[in-house]
VOBA-1610 file (N, C-alpha, C; in pm, whole numbers, padded with zeros to 5 digits, always signed):
BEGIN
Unk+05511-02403+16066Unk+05394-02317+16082Unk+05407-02197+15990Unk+05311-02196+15909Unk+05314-02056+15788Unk+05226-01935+15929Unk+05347-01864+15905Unk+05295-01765+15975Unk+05195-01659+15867Unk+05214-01627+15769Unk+05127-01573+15688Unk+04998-01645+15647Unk+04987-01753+15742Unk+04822-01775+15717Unk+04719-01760+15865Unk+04809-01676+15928Unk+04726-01662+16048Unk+04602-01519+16009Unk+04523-01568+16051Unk+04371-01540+16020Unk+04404-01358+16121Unk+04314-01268+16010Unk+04356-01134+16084Unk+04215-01124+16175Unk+04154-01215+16167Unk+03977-01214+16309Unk+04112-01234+16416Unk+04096-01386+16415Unk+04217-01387+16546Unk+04268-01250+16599Unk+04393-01233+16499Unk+04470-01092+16580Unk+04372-00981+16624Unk+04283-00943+16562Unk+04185-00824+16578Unk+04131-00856+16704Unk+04096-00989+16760Unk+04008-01041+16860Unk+04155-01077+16990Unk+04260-01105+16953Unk+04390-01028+17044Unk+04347-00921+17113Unk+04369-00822+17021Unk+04407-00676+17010Unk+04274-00621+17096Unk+04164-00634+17088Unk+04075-00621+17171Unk+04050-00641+17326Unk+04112-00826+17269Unk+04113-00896+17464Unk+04237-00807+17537Unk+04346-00742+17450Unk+04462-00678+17532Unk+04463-00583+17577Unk+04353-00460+17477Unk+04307-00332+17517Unk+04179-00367+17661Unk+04082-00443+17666Unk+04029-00450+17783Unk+04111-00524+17902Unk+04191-00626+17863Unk+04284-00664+17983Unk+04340-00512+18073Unk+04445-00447+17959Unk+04516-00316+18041Unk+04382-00251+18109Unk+04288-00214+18037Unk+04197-00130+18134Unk+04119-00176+18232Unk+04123-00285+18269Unk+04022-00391+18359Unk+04123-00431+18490Unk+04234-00499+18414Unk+04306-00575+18467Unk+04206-00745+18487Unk+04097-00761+18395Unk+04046-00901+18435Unk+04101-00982+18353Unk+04150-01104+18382Unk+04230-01161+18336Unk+04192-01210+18222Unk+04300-01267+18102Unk+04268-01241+17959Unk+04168-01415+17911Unk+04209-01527+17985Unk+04142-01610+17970Unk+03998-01610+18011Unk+03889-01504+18110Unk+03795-01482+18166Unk+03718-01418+17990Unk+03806-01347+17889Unk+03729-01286+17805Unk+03801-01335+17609Unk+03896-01445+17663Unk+03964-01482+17550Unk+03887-01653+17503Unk+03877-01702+17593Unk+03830-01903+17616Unk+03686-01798+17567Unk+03593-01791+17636Unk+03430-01805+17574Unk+03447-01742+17413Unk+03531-01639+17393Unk+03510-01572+17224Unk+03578-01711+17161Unk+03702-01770+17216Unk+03715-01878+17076Unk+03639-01962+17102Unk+03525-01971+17189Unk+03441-02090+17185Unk+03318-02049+17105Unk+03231-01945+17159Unk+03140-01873+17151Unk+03134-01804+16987Unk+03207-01769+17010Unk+03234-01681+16853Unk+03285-01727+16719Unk+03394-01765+16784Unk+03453-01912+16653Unk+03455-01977+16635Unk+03400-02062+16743Unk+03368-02209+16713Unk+03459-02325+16727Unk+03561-02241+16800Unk+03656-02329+16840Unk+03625-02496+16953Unk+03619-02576+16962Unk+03611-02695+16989Unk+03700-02654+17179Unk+03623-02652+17263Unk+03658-02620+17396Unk+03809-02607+17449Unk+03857-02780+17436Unk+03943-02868+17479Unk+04102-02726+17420Unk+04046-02707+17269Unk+04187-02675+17186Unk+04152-02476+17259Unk+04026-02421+17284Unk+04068-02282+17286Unk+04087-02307+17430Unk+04108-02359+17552Unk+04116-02364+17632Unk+04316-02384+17650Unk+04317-02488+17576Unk+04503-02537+17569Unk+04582-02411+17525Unk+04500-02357+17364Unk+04542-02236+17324Unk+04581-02128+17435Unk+04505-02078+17505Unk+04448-01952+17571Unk+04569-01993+17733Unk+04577-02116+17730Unk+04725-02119+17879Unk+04833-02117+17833Unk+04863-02156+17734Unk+05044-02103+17646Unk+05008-01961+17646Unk+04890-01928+17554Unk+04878-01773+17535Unk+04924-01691+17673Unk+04860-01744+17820Unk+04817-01625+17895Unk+05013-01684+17952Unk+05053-01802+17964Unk+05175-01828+18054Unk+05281-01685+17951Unk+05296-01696+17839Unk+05384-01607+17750Unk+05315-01451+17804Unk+05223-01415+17829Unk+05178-01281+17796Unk+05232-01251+17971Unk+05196-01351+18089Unk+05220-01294+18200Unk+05328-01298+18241Unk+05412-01379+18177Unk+05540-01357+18217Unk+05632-01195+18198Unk+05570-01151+18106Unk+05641-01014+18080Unk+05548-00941+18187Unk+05478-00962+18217Unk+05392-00889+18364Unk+05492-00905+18471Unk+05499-01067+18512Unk+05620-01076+18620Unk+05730-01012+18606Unk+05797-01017+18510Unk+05935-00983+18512Unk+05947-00829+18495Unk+05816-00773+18553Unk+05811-00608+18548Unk+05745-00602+18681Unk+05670-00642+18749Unk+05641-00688+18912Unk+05742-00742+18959Unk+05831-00824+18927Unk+05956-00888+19009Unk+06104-00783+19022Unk+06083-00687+18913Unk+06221-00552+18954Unk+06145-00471+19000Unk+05989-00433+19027Unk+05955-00299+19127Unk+05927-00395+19227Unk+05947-00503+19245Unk+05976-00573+19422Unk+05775-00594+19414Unk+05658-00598+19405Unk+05583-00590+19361Unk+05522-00758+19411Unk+05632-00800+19416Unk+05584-01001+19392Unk+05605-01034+19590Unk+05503-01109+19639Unk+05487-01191+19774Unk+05565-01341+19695Unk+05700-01360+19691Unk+05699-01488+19643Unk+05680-01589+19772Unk+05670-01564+19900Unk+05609-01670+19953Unk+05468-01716+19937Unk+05390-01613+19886Unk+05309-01637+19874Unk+05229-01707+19741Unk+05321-01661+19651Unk+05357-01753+19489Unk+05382-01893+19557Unk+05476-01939+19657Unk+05540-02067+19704Unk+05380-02126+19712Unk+05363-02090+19803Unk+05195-02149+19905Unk+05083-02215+19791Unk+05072-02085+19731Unk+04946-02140+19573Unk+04996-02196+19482Unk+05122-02207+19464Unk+05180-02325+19340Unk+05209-02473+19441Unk+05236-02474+19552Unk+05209-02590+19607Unk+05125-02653+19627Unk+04977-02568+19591Unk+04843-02645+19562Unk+04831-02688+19382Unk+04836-02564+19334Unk+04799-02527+19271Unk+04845-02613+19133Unk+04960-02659+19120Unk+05082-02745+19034Unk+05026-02853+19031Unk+05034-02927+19210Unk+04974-03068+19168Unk+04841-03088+19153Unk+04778-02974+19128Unk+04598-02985+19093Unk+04595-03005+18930Unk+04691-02938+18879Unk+04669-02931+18758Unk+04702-03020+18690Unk+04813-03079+18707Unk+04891-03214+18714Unk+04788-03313+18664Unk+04700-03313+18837Unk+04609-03437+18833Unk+04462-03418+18732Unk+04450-03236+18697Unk+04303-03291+18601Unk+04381-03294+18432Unk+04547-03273+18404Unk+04545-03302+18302Unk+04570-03444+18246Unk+04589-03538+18397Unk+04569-03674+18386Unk+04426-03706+18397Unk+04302-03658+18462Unk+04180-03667+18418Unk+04147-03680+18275Unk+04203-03543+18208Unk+04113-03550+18091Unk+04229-03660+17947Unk+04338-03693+17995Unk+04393-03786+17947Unk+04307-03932+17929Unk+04246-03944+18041Unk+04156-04080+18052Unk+04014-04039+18013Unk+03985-03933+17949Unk+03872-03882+17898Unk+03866-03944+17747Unk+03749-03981+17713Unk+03744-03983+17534Unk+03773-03876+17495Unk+03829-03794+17410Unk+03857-03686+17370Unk+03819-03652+17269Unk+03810-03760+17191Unk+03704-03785+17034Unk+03577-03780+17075Unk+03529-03755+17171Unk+03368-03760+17194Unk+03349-03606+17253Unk+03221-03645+17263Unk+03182-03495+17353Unk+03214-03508+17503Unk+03221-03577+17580Unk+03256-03581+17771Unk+03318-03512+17761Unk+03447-03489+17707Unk+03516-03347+17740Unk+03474-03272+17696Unk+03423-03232+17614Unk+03427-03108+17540Unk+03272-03047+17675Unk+03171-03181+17692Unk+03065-03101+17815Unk+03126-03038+17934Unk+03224-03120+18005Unk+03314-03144+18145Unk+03355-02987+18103Unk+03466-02956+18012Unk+03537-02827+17967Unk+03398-02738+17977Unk+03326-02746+17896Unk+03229-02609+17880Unk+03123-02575+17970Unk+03131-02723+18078Unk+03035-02680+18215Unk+03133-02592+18302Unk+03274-02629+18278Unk+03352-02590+18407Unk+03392-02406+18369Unk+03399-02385+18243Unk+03431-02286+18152Unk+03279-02197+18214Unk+03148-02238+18191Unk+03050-02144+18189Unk+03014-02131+18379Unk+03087-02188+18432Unk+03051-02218+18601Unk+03160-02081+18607Unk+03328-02094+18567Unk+03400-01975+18621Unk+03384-01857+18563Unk+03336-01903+18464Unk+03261-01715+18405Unk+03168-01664+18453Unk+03088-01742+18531Unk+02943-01694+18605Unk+03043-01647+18716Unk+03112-01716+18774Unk+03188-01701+18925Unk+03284-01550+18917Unk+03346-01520+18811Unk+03407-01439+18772Unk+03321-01318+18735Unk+03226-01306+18706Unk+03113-01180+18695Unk+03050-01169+18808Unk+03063-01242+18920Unk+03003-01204+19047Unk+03121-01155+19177Unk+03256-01181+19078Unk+03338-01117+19155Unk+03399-00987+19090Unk+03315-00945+18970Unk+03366-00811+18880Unk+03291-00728+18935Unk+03169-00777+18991Unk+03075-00629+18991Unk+03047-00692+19126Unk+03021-00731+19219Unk+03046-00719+19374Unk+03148-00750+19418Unk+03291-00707+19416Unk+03402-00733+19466Unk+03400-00685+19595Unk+03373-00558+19606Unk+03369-00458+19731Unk+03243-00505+19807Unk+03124-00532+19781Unk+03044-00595+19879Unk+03103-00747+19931Unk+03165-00814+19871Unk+03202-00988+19902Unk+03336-00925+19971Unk+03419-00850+19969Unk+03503-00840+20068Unk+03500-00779+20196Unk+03376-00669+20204Unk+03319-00626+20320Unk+03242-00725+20406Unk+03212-00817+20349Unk+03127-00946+20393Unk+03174-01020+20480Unk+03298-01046+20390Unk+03398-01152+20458Unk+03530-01050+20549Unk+03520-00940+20555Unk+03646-00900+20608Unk+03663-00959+20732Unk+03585-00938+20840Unk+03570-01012+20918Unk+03642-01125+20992Unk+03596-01207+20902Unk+03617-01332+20941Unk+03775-01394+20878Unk+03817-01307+20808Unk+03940-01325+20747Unk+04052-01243+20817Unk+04010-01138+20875Unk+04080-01066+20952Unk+04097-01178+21088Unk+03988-01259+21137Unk+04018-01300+21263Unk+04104-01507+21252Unk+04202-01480+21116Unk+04233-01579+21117Unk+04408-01661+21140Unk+04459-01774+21224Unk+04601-01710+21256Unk+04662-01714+21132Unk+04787-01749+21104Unk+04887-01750+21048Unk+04922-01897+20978Unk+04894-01956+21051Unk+04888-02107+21007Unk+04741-02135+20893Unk+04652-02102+20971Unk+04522-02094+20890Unk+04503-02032+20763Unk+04582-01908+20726Unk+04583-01851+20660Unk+04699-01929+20542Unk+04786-02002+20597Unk+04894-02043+20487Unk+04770-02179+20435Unk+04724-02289+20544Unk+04629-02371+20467Unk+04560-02299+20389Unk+04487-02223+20423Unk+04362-02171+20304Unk+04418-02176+20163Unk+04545-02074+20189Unk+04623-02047+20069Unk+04654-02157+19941Unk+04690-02206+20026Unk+04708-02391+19975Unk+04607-02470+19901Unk+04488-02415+19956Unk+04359-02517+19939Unk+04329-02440+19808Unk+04304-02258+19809Unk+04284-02170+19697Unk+04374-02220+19571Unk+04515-02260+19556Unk+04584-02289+19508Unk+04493-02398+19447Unk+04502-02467+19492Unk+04424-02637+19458Unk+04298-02583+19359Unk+04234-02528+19446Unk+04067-02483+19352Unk+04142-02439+19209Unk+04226-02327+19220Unk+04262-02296+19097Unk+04330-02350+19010Unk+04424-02440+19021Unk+04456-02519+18960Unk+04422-02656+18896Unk+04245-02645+18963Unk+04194-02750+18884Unk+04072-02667+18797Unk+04026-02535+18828Unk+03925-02445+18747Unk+04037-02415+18621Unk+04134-02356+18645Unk+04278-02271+18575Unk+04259-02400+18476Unk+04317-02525+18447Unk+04370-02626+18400Unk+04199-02670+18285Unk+04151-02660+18342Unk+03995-02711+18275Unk+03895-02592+18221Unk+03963-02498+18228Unk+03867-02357+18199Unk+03969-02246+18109Unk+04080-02247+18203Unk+04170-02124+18138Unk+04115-02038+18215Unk+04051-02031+18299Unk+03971-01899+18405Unk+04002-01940+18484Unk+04009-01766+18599Unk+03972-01813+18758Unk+04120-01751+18787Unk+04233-01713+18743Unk+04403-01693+18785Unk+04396-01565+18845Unk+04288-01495+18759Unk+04253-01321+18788Unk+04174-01283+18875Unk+04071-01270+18847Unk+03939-01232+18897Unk+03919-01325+19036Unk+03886-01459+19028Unk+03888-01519+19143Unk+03961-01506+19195Unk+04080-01541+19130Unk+04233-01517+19297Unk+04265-01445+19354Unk+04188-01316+19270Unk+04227-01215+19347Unk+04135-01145+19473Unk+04022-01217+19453Unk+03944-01146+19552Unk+03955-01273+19690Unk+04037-01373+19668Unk+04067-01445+19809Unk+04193-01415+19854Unk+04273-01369+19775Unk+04366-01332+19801Unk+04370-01200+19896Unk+04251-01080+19820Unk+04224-00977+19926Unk+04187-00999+20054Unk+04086-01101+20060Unk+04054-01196+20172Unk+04170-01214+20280Unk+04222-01315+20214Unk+04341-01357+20293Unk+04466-01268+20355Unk+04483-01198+20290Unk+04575-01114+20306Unk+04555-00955+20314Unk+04504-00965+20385Unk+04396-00804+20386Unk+04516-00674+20414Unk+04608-00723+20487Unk+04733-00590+20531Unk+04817-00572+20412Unk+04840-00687+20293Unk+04947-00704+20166Unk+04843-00581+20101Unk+04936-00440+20039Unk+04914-00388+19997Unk+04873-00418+19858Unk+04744-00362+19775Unk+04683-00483+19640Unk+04750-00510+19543Unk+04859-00367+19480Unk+04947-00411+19405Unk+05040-00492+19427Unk+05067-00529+19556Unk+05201-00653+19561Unk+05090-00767+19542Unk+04954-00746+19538Unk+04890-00872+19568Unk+04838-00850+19354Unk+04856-00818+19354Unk+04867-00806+19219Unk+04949-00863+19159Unk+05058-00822+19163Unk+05210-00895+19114Unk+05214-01079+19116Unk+05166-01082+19284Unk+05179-01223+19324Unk+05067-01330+19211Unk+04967-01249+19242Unk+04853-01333+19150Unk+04908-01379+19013Unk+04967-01254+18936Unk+05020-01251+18804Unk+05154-01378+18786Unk+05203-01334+18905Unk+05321-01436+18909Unk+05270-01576+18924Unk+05192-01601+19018Unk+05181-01711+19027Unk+05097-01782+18911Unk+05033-01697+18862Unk+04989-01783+18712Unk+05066-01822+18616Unk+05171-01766+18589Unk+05298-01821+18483Unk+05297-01932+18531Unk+05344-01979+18618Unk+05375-02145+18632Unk+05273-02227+18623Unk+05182-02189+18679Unk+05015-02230+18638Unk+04954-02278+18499Unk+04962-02196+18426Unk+04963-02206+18294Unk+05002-02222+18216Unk+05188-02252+18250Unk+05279-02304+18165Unk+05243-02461+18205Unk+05230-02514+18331Unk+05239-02675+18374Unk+05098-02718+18278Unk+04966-02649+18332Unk+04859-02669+18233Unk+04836-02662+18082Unk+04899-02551+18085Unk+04946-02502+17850Unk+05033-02684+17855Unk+05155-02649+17914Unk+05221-02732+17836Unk+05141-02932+17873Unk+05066-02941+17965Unk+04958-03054+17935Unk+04895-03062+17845Unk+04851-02966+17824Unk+04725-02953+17705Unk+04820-02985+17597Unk+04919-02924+17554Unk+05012-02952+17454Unk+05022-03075+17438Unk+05078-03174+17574Unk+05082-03312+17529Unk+05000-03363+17476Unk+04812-03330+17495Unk+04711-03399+17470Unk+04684-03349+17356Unk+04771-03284+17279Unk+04695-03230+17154Unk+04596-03089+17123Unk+04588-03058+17226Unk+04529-02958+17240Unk+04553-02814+17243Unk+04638-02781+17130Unk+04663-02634+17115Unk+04706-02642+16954Unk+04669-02497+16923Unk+04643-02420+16787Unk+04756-02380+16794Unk+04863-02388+16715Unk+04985-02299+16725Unk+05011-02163+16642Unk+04863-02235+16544Unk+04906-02086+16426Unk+04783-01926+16524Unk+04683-02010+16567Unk+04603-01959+16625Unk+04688-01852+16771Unk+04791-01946+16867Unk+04839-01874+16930Unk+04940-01752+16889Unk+04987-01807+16790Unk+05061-01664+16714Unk+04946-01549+16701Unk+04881-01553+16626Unk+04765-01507+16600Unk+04738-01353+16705Unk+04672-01461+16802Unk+04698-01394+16943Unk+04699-01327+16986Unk+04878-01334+17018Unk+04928-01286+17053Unk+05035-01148+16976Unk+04983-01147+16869Unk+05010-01066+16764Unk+04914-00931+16783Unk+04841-00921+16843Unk+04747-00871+16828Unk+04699-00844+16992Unk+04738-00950+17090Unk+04703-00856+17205Unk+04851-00795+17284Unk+04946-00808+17272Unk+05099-00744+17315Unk+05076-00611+17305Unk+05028-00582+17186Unk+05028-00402+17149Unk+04873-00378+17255Unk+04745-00456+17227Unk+04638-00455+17307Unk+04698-00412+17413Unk+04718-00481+17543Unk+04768-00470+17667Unk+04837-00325+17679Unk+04935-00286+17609Unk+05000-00173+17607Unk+04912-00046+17600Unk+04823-00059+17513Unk+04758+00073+17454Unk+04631+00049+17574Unk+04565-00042+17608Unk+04482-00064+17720Unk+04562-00023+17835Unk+04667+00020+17883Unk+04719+00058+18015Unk+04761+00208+17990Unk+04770+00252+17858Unk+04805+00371+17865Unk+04662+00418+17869Unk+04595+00391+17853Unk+04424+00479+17812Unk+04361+00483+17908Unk+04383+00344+17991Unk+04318+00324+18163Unk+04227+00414+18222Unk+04364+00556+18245Unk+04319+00649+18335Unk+04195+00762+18239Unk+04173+00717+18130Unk+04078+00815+18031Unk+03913+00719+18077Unk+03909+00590+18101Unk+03800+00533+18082Unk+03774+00466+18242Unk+03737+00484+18301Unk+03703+00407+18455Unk+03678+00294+18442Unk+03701+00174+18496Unk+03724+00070+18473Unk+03585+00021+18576Unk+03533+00110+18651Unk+03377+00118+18757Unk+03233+00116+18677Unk+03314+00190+18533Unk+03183+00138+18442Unk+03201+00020+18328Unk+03351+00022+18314Unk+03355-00117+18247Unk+03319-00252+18287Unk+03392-00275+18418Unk+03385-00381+18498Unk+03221-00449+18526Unk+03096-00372+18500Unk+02970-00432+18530Unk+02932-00454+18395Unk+02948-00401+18296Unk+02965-00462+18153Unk+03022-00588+18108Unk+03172-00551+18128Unk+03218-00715+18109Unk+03143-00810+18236Unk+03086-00789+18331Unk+03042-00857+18413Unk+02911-00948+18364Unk+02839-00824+18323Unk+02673-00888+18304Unk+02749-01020+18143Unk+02815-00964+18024Unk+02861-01036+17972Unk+02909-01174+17989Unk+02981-01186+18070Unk+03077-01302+18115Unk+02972-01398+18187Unk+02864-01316+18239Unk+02757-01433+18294Unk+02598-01453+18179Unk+02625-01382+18124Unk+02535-01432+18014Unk+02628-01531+17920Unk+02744-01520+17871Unk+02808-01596+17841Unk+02792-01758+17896Unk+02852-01754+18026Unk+02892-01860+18136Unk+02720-01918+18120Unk+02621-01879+18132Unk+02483-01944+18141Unk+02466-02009+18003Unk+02453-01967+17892Unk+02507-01989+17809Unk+02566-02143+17723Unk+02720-02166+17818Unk+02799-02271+17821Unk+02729-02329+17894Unk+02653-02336+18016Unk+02579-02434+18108Unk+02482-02503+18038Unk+02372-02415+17959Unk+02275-02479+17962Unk+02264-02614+17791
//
């Protein structure tokens, strides 16, 4: 791989997704998958494969900075990778038995891609009404109930996660608030983060088998959002993330409609 032919759009379009990641915290595949689709023209299947090596490498240095401030529920990492693993498993044997030279995947990918971006902008900008909604009923649930759910959430995401590159952030995290309403948000933070590394390494490294990842493209990247992320968390507290968050929101669902139609 000539690293000196990685394209400086790429890194610039990094460096961007890393500066709104730190200040959002919405996860980087929710605003990284539609630009290499949308914008560059990337072919679904490959910015989708791209964008789960990308996000498994980028969150792991998240974990392993949530896992020494104690930050991580790893039982609760246990619960959603026990759905969540063999979901992904089974749709990267789906799209194995897919033509791949045709369009079925590339529709299947960009219906499922423009469905969690719509789903993901309705959990950016009503988070706080959909959890007042449901507090309720999540509060009145036992212990057992609450580990199934967990399980089942796992599953959803690991078959949206695996076919989209969306859904690890934004969605998980607002069932996760759900579910776990007493887990203070930053440990529920940590957990989410954590539990996507394995997520996206089992899915990245599928997609890998099927051919489906850019390697000069992931350099690229990630060249460009490492420093992003950094300089987006130091600036955070300068820009409210109350007026960002309905921005990238209305976006992500004009986007997501978009990929549907």
């Amino acid at each position: 791989m000539d690293l000196h032919s990685n394209n400086a759009m790429y890194t610039l379009c990094g460096l961007v997704v890393g500066v709104l990641v730190g200040f959002t915290g919405v996860g980087g595949g929710s605003l990284m998958t539609p630009l290499l689709v949308v914008v560059f023209g990337f072919n679904p299947a490959t910015a989708v494969g791209t964008d789960l090596l990308y996000a498994a490498l980028t969150k792991t240095c998240g974990t392993f900075v949530h896992g020494r401030n104690a930050t991580v529920d790893w039982r609760i990492v246990g619960r959603l990778a026990s759905g969540s693993l063999p979901a992904a498993t089974a749709m990267i044997f789906l799209l194995q038995h897919l033509d791949r030279s045709g369009q079925g995947t590339d529709r299947l990918i960009g219906a499922v891609l423009g469905v969690a971006l719509i789903l993901t902008a309705i959990s950016l900008v009503f988070r706080g009404r959909i959890l007042a909604r449901f507090a309720h009923v999540a509060e009145g649930l036992q212990e057992r109930q609450v580990q199934r759910l967990t399980i089942v959430l796992g599953v959803v995401l690991g078959a949206v996660v695996s076919l989209s590159s969306v859904g690890a952030g934004a969605l998980g995290m607002v069932a996760l608030l759900l579910l776990y309403p007493k887990t203070p948000s930053a440990r529920l933070v940590g957990t989410d983060i954590a539990h996507a590394v394995p997520l996206t390494l089992v899915a990245g490294i599928g997609h890998w088998y099927l051919g489906s990842i850019d390697w000069t493209l992931l350099v690229s990247l990630l060249l460009g959002s490492l420093p992003g992320i950094v300089i987006g968390s130091q600036l955070a507290t300068f820009v409210p993330d109350r007026i960002l968050r309905p921005i990238l929101g209305t976006a992500l669902a004009a986007v997501g409609a978009r990929l549907i139609a």
